[in-house]
gemmi code that builds the backbone of each chain (N, CA, C; Angstrom):
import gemmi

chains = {
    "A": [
        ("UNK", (0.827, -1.204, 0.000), (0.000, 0.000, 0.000), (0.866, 1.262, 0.000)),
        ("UNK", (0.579, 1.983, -0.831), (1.205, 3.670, -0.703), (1.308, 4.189, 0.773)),
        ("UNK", (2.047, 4.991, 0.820), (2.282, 5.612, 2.418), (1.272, 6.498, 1.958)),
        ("UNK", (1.196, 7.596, 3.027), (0.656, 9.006, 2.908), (0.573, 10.130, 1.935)),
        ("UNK", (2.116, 10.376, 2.711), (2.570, 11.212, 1.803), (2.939, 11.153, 0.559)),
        ("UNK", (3.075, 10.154, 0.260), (3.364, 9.884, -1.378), (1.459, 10.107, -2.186)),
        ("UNK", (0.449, 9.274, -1.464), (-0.778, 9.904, -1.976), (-0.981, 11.573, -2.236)),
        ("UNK", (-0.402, 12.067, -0.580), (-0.850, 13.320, -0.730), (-0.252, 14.240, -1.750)),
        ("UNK", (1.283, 13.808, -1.996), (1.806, 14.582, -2.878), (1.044, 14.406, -4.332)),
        ("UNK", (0.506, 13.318, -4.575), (-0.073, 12.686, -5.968), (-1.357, 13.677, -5.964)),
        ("UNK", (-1.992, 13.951, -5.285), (-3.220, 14.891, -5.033), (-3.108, 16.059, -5.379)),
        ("UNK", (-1.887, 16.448, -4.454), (-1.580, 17.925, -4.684), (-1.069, 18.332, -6.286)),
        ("UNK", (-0.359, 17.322, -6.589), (-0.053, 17.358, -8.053), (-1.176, 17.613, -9.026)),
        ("UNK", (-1.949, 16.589, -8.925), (-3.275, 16.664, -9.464), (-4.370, 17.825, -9.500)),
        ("UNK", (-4.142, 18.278, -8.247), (-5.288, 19.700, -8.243), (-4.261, 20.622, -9.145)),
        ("UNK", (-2.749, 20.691, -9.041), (-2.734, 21.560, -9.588), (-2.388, 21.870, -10.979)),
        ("UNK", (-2.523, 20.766, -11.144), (-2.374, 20.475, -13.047), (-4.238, 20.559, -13.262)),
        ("UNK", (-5.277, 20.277, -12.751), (-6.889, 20.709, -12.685), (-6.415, 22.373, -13.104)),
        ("UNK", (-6.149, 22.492, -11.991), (-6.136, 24.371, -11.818), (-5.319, 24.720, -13.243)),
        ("UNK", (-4.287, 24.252, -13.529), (-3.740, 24.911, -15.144), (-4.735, 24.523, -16.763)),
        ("UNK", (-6.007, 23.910, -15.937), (-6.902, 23.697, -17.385), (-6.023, 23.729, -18.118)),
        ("UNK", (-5.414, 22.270, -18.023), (-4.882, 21.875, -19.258), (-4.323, 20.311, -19.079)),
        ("UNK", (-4.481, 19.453, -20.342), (-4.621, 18.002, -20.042), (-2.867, 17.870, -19.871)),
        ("UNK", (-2.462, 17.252, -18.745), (-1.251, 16.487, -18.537), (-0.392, 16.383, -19.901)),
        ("UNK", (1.151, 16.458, -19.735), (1.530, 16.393, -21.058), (3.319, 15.402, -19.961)),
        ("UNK", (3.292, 14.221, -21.094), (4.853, 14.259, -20.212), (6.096, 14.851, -20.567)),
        ("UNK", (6.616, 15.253, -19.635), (8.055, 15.424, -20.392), (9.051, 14.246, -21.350)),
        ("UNK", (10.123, 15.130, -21.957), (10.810, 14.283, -22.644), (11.585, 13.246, -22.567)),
        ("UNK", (11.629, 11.774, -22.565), (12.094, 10.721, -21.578), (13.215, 11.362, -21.244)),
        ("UNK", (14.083, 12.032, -22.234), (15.805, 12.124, -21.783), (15.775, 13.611, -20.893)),
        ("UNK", (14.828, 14.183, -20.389), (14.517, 15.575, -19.906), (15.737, 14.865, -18.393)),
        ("UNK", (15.384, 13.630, -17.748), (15.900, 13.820, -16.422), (17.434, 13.442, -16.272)),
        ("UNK", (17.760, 12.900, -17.668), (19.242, 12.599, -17.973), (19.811, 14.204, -17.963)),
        ("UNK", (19.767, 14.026, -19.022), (20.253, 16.160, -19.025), (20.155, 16.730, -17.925)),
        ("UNK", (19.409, 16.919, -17.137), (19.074, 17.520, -15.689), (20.516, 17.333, -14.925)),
        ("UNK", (20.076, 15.545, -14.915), (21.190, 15.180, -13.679), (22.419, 15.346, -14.239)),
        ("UNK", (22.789, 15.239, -15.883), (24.233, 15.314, -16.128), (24.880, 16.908, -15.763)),
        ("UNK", (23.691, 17.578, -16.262), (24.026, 19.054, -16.236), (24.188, 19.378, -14.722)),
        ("UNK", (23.944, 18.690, -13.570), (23.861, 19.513, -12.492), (24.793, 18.420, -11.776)),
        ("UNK", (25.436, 16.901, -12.011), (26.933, 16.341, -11.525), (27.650, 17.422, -12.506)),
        ("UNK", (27.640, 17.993, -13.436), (28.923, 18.553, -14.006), (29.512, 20.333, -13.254)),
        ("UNK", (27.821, 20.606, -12.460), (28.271, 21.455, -11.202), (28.536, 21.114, -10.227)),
        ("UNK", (28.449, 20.080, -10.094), (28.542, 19.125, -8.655), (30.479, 19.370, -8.310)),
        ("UNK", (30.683, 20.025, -7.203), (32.467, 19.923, -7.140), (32.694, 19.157, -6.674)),
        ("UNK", (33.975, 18.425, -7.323), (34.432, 16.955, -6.678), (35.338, 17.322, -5.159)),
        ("UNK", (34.949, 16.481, -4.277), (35.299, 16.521, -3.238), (36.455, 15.629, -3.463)),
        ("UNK", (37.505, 16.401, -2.390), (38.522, 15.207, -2.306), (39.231, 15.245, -0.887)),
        ("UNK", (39.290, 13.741, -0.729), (39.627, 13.367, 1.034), (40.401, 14.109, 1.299)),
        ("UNK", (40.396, 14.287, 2.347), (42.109, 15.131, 3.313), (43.071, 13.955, 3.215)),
        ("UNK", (44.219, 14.295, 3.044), (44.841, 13.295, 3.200), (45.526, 13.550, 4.836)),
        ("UNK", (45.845, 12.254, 5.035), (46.315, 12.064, 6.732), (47.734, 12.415, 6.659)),
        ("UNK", (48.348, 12.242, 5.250), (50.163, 12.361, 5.365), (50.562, 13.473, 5.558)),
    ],
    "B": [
        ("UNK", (14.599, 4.541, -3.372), (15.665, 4.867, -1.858), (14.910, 6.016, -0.916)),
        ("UNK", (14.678, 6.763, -1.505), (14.035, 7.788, -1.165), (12.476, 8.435, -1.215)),
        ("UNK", (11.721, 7.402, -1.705), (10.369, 7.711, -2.204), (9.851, 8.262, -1.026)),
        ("UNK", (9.988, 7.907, 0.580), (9.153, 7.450, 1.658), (9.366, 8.782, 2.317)),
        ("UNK", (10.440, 9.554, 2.208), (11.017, 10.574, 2.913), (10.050, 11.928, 2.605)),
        ("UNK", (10.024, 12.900, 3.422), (9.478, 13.984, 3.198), (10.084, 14.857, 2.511)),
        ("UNK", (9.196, 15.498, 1.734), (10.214, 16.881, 1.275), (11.357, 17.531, 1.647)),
        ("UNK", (11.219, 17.849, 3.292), (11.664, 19.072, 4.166), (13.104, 18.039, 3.749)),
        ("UNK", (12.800, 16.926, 3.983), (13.966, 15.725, 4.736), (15.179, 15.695, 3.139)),
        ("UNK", (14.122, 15.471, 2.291), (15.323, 15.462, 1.025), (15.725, 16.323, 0.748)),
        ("UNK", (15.421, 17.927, 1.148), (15.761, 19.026, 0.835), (17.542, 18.883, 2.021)),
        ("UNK", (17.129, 18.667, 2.640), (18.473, 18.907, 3.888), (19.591, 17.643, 3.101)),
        ("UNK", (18.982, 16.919, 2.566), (20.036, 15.453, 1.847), (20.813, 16.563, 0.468)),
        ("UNK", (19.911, 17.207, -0.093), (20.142, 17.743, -1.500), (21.384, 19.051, -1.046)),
        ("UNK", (21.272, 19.676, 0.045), (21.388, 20.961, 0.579), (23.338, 20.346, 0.843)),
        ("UNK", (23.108, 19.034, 0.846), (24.708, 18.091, 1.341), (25.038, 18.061, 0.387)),
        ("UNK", (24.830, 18.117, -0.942), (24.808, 17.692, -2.766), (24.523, 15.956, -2.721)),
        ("UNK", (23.830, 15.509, -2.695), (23.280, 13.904, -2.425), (22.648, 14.071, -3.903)),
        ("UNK", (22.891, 13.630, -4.921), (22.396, 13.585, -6.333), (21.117, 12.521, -6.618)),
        ("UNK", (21.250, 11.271, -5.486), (20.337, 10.424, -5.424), (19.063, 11.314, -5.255)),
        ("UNK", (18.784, 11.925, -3.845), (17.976, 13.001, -3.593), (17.538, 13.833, -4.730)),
        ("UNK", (18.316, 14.607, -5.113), (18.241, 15.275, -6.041), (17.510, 14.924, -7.485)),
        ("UNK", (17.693, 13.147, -7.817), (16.970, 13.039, -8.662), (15.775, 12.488, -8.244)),
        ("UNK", (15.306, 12.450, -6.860), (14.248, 12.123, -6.657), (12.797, 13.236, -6.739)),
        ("UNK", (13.769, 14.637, -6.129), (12.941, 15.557, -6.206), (12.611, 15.779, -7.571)),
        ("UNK", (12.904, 15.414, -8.495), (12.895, 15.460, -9.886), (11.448, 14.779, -10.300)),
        ("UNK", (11.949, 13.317, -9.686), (10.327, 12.698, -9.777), (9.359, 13.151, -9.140)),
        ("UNK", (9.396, 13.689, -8.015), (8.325, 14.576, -7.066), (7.703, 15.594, -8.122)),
        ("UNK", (8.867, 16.336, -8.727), (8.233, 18.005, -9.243), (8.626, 18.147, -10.555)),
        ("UNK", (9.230, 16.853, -11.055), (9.553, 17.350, -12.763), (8.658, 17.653, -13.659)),
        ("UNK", (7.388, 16.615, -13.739), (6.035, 16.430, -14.413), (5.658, 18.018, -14.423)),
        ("UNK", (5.149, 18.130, -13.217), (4.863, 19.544, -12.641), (5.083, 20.801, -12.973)),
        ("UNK", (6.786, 21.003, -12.801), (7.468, 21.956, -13.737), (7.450, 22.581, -14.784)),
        ("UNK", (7.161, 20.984, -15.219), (7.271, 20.828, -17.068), (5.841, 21.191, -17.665)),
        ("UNK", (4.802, 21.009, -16.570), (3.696, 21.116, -17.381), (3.246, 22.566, -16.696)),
        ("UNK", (3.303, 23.224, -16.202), (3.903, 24.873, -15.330), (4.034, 25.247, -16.922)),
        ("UNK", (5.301, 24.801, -17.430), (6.173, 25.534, -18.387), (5.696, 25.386, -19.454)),
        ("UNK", (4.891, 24.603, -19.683), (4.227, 24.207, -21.240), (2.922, 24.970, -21.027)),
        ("UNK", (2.415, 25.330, -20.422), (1.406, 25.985, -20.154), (1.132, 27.683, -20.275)),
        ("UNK", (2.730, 27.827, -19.690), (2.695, 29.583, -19.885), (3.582, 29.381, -21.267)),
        ("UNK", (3.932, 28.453, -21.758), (5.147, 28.670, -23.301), (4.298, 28.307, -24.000)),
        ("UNK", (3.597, 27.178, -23.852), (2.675, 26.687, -25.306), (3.895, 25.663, -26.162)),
        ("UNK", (5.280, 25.400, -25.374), (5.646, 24.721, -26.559), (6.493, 23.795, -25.610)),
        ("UNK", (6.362, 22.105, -26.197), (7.698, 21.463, -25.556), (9.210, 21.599, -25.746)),
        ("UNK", (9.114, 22.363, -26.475), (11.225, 22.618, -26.639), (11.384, 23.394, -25.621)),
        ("UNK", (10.463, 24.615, -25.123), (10.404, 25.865, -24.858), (10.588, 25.288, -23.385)),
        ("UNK", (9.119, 24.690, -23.133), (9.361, 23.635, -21.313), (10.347, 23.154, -20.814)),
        ("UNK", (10.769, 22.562, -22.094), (11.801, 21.825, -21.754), (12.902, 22.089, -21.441)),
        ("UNK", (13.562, 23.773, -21.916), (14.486, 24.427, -21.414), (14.139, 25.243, -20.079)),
        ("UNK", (13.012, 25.915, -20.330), (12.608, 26.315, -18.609), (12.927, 25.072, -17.265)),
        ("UNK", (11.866, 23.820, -17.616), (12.140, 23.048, -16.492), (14.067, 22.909, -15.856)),
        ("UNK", (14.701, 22.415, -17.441), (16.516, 22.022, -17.125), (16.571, 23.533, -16.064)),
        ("UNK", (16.159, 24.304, -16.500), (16.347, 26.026, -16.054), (16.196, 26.133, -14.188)),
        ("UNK", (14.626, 25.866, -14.318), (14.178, 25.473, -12.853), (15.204, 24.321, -12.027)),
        ("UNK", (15.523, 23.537, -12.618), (16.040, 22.548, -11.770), (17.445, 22.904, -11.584)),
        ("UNK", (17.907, 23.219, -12.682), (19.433, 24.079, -12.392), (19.923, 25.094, -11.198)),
        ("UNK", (18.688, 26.067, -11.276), (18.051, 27.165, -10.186), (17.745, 26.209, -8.740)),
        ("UNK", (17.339, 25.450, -8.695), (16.795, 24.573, -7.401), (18.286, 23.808, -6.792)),
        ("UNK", (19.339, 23.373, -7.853), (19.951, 23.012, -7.487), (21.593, 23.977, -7.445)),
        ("UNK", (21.342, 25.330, -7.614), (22.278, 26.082, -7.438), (21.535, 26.700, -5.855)),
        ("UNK", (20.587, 27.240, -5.803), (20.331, 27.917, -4.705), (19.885, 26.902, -3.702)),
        ("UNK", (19.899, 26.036, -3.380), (19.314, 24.914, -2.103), (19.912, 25.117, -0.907)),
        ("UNK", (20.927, 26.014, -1.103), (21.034, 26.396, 0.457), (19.880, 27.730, 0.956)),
        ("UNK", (19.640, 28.133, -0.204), (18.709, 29.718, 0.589), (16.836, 28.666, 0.738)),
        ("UNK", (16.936, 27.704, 0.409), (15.749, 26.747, 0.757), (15.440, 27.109, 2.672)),
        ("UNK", (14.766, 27.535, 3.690), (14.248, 27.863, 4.342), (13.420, 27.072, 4.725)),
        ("UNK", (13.173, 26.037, 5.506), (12.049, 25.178, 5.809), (11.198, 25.776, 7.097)),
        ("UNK", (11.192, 26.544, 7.165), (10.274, 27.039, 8.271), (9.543, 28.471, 7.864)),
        ("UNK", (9.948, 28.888, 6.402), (9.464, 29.756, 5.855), (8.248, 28.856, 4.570)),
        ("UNK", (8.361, 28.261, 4.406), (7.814, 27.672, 2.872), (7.889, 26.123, 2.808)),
        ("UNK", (6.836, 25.686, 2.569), (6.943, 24.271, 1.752), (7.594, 24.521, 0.639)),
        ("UNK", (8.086, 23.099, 0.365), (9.225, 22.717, -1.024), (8.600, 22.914, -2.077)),
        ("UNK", (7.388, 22.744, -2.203), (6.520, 22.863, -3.501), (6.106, 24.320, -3.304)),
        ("UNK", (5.821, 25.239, -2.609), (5.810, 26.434, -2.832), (7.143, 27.542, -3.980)),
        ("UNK", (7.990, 26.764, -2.634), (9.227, 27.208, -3.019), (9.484, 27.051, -4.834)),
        ("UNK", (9.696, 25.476, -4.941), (9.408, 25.218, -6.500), (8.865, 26.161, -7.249)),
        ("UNK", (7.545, 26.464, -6.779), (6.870, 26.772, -7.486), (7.406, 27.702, -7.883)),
        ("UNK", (7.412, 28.623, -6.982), (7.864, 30.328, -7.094), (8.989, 30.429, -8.398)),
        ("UNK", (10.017, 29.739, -7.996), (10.828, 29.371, -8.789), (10.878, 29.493, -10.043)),
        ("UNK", (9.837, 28.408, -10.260), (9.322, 27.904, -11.826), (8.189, 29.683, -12.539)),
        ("UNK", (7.834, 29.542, -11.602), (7.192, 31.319, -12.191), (7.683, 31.926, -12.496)),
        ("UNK", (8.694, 32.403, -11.440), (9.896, 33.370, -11.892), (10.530, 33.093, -13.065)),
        ("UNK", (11.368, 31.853, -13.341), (11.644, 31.487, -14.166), (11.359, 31.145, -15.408)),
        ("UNK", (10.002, 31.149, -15.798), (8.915, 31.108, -16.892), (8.862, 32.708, -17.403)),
        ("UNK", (8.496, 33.578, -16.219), (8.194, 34.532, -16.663), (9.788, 35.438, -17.346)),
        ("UNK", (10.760, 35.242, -17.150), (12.292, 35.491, -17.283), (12.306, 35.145, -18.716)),
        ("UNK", (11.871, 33.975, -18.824), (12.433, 33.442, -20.031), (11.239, 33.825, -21.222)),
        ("UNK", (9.990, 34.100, -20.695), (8.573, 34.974, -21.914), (9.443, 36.074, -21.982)),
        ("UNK", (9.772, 36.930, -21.188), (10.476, 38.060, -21.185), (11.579, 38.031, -22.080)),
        ("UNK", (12.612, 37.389, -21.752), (13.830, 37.331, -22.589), (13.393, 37.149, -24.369)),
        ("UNK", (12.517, 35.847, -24.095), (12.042, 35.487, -25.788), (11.382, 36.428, -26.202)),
        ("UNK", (10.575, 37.569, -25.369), (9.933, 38.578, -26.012), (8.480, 37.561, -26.594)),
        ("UNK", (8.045, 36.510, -25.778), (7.174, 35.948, -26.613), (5.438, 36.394, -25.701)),
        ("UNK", (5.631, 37.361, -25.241), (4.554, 37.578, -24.591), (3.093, 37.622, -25.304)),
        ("UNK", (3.605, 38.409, -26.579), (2.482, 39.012, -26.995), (1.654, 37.765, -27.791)),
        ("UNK", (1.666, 36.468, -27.414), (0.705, 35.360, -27.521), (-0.208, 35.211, -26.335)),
        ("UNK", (0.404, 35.676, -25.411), (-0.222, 35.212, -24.031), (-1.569, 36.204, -24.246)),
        ("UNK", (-2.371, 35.989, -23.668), (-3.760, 36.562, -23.341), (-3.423, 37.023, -21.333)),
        ("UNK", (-4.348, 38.129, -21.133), (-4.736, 38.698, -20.068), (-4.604, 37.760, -18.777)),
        ("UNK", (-5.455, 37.137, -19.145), (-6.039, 36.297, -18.060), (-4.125, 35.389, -17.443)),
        ("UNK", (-3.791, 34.937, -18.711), (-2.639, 33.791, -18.734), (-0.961, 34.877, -18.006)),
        ("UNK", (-1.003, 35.969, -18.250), (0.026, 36.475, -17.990), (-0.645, 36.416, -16.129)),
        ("UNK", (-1.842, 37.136, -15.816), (-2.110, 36.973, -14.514), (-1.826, 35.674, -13.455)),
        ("UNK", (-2.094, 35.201, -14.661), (-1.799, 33.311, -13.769), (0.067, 33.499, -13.543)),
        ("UNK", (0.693, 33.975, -14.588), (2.046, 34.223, -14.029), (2.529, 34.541, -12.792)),
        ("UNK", (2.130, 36.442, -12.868), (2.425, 36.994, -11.963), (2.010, 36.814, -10.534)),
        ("UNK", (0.691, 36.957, -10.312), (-0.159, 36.437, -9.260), (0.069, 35.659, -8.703)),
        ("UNK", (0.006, 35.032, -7.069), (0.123, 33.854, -6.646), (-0.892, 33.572, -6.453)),
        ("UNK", (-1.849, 32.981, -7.523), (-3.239, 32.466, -7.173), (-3.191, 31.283, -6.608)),
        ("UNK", (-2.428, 30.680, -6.850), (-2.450, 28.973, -6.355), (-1.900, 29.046, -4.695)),
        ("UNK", (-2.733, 28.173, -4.072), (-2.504, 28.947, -2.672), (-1.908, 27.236, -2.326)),
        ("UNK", (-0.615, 27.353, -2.006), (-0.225, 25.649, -1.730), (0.419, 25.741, -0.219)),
        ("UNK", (0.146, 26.821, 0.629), (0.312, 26.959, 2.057), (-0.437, 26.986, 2.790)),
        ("UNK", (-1.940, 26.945, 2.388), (-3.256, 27.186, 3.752), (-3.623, 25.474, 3.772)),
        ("UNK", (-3.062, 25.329, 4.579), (-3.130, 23.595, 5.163), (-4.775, 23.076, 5.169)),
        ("UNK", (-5.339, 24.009, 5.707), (-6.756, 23.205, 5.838), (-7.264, 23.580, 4.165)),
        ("UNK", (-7.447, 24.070, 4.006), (-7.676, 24.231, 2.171), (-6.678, 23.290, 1.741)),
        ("UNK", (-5.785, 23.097, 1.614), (-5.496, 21.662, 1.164), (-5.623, 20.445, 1.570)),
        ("UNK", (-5.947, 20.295, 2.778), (-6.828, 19.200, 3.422), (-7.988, 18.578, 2.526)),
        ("UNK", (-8.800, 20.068, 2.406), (-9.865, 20.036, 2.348), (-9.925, 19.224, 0.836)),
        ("UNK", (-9.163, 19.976, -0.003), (-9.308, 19.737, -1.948), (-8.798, 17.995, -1.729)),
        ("UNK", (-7.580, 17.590, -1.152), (-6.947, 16.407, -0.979), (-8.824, 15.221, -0.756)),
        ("UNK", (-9.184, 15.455, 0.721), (-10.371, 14.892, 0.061), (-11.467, 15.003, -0.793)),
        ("UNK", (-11.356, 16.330, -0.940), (-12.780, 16.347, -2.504), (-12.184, 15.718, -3.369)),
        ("UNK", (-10.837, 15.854, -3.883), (-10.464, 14.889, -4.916), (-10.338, 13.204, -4.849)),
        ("UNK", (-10.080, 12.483, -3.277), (-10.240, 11.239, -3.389), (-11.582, 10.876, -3.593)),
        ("UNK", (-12.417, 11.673, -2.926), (-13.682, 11.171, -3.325), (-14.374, 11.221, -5.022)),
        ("UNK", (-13.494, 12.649, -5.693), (-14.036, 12.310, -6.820), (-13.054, 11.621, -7.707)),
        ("UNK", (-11.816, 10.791, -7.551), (-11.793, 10.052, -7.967), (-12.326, 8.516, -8.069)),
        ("UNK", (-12.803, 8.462, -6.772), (-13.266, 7.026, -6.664), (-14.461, 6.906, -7.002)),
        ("UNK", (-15.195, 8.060, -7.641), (-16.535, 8.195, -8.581), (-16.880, 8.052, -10.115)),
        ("UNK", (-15.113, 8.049, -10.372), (-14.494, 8.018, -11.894), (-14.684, 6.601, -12.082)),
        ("UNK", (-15.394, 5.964, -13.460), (-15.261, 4.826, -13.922), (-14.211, 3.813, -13.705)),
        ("UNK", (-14.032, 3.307, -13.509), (-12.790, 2.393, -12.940), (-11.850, 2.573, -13.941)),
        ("UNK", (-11.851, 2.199, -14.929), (-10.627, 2.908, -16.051), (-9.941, 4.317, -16.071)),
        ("UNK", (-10.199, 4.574, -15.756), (-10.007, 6.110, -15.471), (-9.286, 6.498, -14.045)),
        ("UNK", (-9.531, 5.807, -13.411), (-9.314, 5.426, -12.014), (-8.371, 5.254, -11.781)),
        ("UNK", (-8.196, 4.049, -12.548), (-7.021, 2.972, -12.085), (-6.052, 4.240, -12.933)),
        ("UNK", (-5.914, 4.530, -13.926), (-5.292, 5.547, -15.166), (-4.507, 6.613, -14.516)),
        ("UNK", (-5.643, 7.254, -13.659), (-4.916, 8.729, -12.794), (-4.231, 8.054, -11.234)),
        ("UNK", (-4.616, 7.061, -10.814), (-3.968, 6.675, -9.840), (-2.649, 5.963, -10.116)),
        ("UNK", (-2.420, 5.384, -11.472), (-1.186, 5.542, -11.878), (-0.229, 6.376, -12.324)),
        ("UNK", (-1.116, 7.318, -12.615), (-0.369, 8.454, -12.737), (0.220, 9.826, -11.838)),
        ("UNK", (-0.769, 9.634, -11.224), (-0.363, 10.578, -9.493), (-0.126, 10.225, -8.173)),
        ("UNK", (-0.413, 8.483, -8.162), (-0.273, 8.355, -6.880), (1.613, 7.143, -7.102)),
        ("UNK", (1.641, 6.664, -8.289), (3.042, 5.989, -8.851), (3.719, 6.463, -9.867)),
        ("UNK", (3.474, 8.312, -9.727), (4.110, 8.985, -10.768), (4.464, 8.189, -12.225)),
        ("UNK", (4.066, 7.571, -12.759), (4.248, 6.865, -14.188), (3.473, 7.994, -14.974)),
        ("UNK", (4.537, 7.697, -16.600), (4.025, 9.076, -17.514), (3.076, 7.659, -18.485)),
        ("UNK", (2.218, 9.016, -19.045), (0.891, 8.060, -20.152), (1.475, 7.016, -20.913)),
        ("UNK", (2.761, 7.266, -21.261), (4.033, 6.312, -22.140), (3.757, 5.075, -21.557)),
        ("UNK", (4.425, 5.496, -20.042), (4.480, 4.040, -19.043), (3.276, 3.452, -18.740)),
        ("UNK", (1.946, 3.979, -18.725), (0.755, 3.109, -18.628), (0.123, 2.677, -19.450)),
        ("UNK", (0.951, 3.262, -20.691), (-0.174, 2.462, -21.778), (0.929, 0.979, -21.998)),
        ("UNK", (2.274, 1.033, -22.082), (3.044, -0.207, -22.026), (2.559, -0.768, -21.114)),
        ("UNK", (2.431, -0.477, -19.864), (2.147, -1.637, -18.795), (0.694, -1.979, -19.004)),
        ("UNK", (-0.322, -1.252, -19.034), (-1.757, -1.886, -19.443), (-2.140, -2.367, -20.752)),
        ("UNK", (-0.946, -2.145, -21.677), (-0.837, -3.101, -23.068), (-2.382, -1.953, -23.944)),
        ("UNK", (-2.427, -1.056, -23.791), (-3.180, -0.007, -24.565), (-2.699, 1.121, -25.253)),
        ("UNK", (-3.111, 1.581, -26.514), (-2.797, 2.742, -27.087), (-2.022, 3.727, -26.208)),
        ("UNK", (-1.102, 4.300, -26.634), (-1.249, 5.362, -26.040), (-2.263, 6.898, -25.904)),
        ("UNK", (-2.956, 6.930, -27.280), (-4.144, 7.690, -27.559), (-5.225, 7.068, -26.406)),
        ("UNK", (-5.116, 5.918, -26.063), (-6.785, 5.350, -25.912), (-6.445, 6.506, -23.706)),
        ("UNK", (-5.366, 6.304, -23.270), (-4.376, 6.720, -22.172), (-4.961, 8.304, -22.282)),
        ("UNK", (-4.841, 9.014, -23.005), (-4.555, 9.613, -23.651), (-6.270, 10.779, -23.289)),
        ("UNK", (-6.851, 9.905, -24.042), (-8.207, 10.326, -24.082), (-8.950, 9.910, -22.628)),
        ("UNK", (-8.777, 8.993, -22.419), (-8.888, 8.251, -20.707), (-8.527, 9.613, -19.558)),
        ("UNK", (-7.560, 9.919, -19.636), (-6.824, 11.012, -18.365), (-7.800, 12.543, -19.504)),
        ("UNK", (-8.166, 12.632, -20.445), (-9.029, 13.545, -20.480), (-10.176, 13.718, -20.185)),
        ("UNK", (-10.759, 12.901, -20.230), (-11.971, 12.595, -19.717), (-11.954, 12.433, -18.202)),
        ("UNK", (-11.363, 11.698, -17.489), (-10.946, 12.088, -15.980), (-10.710, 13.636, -15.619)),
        ("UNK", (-10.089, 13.598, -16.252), (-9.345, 15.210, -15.877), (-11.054, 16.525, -15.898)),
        ("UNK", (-11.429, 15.932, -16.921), (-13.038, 16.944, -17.102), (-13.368, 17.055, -16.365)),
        ("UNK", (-13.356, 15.527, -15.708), (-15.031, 15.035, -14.590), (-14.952, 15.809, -13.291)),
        ("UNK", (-12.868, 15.595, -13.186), (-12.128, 15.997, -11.905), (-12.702, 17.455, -11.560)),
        ("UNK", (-12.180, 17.983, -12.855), (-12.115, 19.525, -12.513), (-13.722, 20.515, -12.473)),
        ("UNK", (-14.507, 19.444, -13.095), (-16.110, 19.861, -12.769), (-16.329, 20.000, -11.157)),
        ("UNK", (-16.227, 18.798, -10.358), (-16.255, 18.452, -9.531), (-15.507, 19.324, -8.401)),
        ("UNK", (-14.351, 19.783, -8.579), (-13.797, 20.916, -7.801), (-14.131, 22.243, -7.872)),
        ("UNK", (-14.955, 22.076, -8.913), (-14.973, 23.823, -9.097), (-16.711, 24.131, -8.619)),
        ("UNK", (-17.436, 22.806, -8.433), (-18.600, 23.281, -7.682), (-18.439, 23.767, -6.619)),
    ],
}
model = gemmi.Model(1)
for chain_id, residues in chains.items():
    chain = gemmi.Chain(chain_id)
    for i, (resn, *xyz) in enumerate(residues, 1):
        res = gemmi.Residue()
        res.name, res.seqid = resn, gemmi.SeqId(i, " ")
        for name, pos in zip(("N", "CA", "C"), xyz):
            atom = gemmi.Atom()
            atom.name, atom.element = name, gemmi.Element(name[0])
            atom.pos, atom.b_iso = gemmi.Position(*pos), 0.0
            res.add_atom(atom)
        chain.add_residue(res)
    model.add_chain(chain)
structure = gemmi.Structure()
structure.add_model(model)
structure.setup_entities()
């Protein structure tokens, strides 16, 4: 069974795509690739302390 | 990994740079964004650079994120407005928009902070979904309550994607009749 909050967020989503009178549209499959590549390539690489 | 967690909670994971997080909030508010942005643009190329835009913005500023000032989806939101309206501006593509549609911009009509008003819509809408034909039903509850796009439910229910298509329109009618009494 779904938790809660995962319903409630699904709800809230829902009213407010109602409220933009306008039918659901999805994004572009590769929309969340690009996202994440574009935002690890701001991501700064951390690097250990060294102990020596 | 992260489905179960609250907003506030992945915001403080994201705020560490946790990319897992980060692409979760994606699934939380990408749909969302995107359809925000297709709405005031009218076009998917156009969304599609606003949303990368929004999320770029969400994930450069996540430290000025404030959890005791704003829900995450407010916050988003604001965001995505601002950022919509930046980019009509920049394109100079205003002069398609109508009256009413630039107001929906500027304005914060959408009120996603008065808790009991969202209480309240949260159950008018379970109830009027569970009034929706069972096809339809099952359709938007795959789609909002297991975030899957119309793509993914028409593969998994082995149907058109048109038939999906026309299904979540017809829901979507009944929905929004129903709220607006």
């Amino acid at each position: 069974m779904l938790d809660n909050s995962r319903t409630e967020r699904g709800l809230d989503e829902l009213n407010l795509q109602l409220q933009l009178d306008t039918e659901p549209v999805d994004p572009p499959e590769n929309l969340r690739k690009k996202i994440m590549k574009n935002i690890a390539e701001r991501k700064p690489i951390r690097v250990k302390a060294r102990n020596d | 990994m992260f489905e179960d967690i609250e907003d506030q909670e992945l915001m403080e994971l994201i705020k560490n740079e946790n990319l897992d997080a980060f692409n979760e909030l994606y699934s939380r508010y990408g749909r969302l964004v995107f359809n925000l942005a297709y709405k005031w643009t009218r076009s998917i190329n156009e969304a599609e650079e606003v949303t990368q835009e929004v999320f770029e913005k969400i994930w450069v500023r996540r430290n000025t994120y404030v959890m005791k000032k704003s829900k995450v989806s407010s916050w988003i939101y604001k965001i995505c407005q601002n950022t919509a309206f930046d980019f009509l501006r920049r394109k100079k593509k205003t002069s398609y928009l109508d009256e009413s549609q630039l107001d929906f911009l500027v304005d914060d009509n959408i009120n996603l902070e008065n808790e009991i008003e969202i209480h309240a819509i949260r159950q008018l809408l379970k109830n009027a979904i569970a009034d929706l034909p069972k096809e339809q039903q099952e359709i938007i509850k795959l789609m909002y309550f297991e975030g899957k796009t119309q793509k993914e439910i028409a593969a998994s229910l082995n149907i058109p994607l048109g038939t999906v298509k026309s299904r979540v329109k017809l829901a979507m009618t009944k929905l929004r009749r129903k709220i607006k009494r």
